[in-house]
C-alpha positions in Angstrom: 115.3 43.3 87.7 117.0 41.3 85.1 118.6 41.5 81.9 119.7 40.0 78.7 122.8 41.3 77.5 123.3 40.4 73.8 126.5 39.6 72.1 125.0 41.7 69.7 124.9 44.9 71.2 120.9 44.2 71.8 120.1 45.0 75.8 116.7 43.9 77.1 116.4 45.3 80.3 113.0 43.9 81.9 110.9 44.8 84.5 110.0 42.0 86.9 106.9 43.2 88.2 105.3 44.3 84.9 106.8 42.1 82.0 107.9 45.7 79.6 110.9 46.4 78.1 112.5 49.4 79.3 115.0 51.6 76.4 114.0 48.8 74.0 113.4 49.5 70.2 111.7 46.3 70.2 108.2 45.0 71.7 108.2 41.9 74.1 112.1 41.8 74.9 112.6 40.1 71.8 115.4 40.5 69.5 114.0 41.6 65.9 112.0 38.7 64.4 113.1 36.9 61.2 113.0 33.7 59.9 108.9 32.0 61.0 108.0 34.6 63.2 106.5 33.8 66.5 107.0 30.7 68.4 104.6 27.3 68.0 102.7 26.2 71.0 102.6 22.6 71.7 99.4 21.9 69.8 100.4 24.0 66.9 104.1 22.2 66.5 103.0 18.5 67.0 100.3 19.6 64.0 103.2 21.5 62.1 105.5 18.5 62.4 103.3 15.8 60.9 102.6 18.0 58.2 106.2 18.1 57.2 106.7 14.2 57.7 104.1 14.1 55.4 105.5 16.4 52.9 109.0 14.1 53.4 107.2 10.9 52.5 104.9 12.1 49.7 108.0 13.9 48.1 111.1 11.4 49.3 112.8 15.1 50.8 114.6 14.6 54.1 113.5 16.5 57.8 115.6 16.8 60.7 114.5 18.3 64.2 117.2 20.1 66.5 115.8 20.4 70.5 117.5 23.3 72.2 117.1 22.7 76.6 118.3 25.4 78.6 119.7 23.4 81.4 119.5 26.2 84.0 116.3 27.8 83.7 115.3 26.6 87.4 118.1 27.7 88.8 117.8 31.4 87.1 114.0 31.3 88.1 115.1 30.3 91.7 117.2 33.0 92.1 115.7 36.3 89.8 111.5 34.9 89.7 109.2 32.7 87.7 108.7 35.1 84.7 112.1 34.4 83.7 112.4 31.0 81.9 109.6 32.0 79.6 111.3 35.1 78.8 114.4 33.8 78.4 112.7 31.0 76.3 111.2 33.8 73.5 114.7 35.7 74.0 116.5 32.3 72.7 113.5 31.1 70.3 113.6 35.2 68.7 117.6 35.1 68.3 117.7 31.6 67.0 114.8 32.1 64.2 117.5 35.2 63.0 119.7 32.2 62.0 117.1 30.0 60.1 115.5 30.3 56.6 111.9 31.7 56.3 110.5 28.2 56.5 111.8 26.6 59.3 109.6 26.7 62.4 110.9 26.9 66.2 108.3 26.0 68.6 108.4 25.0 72.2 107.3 21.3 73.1 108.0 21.6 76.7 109.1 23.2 79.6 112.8 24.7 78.8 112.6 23.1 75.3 112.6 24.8 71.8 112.5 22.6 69.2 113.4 24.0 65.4 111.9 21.9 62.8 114.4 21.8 59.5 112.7 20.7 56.4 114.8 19.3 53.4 118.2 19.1 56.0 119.7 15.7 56.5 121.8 15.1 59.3 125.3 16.4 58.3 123.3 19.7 57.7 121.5 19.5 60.6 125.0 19.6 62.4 125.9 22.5 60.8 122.8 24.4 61.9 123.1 23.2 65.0 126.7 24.7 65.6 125.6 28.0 63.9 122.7 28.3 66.8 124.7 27.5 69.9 127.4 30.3 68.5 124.2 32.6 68.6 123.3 31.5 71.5 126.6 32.0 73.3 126.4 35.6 72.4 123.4 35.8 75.3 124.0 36.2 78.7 121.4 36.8 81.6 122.7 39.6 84.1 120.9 40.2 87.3 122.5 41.8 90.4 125.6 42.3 88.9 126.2 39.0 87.9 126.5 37.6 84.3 125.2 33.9 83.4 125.9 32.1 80.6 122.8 29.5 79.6 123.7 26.0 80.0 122.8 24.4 76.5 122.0 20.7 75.9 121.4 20.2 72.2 119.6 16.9 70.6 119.8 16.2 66.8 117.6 13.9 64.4 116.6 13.0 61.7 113.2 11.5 60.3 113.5 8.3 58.5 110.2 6.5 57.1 108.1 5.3 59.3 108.8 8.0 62.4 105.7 9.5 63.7 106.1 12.9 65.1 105.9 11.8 68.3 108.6 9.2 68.0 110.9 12.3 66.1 110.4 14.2 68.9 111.2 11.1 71.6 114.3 10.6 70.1 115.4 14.0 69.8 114.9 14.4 72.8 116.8 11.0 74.1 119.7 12.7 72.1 119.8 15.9 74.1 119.7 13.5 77.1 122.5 11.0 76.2 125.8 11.5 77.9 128.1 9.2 76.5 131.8 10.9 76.6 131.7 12.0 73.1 130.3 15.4 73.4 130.6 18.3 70.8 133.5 20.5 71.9 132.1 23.6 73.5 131.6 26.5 71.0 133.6 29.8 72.6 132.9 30.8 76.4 129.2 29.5 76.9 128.3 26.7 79.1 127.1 23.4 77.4 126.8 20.2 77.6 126.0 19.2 73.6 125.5 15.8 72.1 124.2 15.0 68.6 123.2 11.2 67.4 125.8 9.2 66.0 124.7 9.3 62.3 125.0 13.4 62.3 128.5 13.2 64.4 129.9 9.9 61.7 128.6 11.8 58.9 130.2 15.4 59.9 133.1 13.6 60.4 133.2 12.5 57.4 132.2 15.3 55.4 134.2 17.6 57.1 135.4 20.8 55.2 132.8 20.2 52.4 129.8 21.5 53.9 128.0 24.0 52.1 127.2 27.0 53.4 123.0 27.2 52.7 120.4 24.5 53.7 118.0 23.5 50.6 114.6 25.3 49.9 111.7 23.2 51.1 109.9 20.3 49.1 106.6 21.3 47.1 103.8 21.1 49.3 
């Protein structure tokens, strides 16, 4: 038996053996959705991403992709079964689309990945969204046995520039959830991360600091 305890006063309490919620408002031990609904598959994200590079270059509008990894999901399946990491995945994908606009798409292109796809954002605002989601997502905690875990959190930042397939968007995303290079984002609050963004998002924060605004653009015409 395990649970995700919500730093929103939402408490999943799930049922190894049989995959229900138990005292939950809610269907699928999901936080309420907003923002796309459900999450992509593979095939229906890789699709959903070249359509928006192809609403970028016909319209000259800017894309950037965040990748979300949960660092720890084999350990927590290790210890509390292999239903957990999916779960937990949804859990994450449900709270996170809670903090995006109606248009932007989370999906999960592979194991312990989400990837949220942020039309018209450049990279400064792609920082800022990427902040915003690991505060949400160091509100959740997985308890089992007694014991509280925090998710480990790598976090990867691009942005599209002509040219980039969605393949090669996705590659260096993910390369920038990968890279360690001593620069790291200072942890947000008491979760456990370890977050890096790409240069041009971290230069251009920098300098843009204190001057962000507060919503992301509507999307491009189709």
């Amino acid at each position: 038996m395990w649970a995700f305890k919500d730093g929103c006063d939402q408490r999943r309490t799930l049922d190894r053996h049989h995959g229900m919620a138990a005292n939950d408002p809610y269907p699928h031990s999901r936080p309420p959705l907003s923002g796309g609904g459900e999450s992509m598959s593979t095939a229906a994200l890789a699709e959903h991403l070249e359509e928006e590079i192809g609403r970028a270059e016909r319209h000259g509008t800017q894309l950037s992709c965040l990748l979300v990894v949960i660092d720890n999901l084999e350990a927590l399946a290790a210890e509390h079964g292999s239903a957990l990491p999916r779960e937990t995945l949804e859990y994450v994908a449900a709270a996170l689309r809670g903090e995006l606009r109606r248009f932007d798409r989370v999906g999960m292109p592979g194991a312990g990945e989400l990837l949220v796809v942020l039309p018209g954002a450049d990279s400064p605002l792609g920082e800022i969204v990427a902040r915003r989601l690991l505060e949400r997502i160091h509100t959740i905690k997985v308890e089992a046995r007694g014991e509280r875990r925090p998710l480990e959190i790598s976090v990867g930042l691009e942005a599209w520039r002509a040219g980039m397939s969605g393949a090669e968007l996705l590659a260096r995303t993910r390369a920038a959830a990968r890279r360690q290079n001593g620069e790291d984002t200072p942890p947000l609050g008491g979760g456990a991360e370890r977050t890096t963004v790409t240069e041009a998002a971290r230069g251009a924060a920098q300098r843009r600091r204190g001057s962000h605004p507060s919503v992301l653009p509507g999307p491009a015409p189709s």
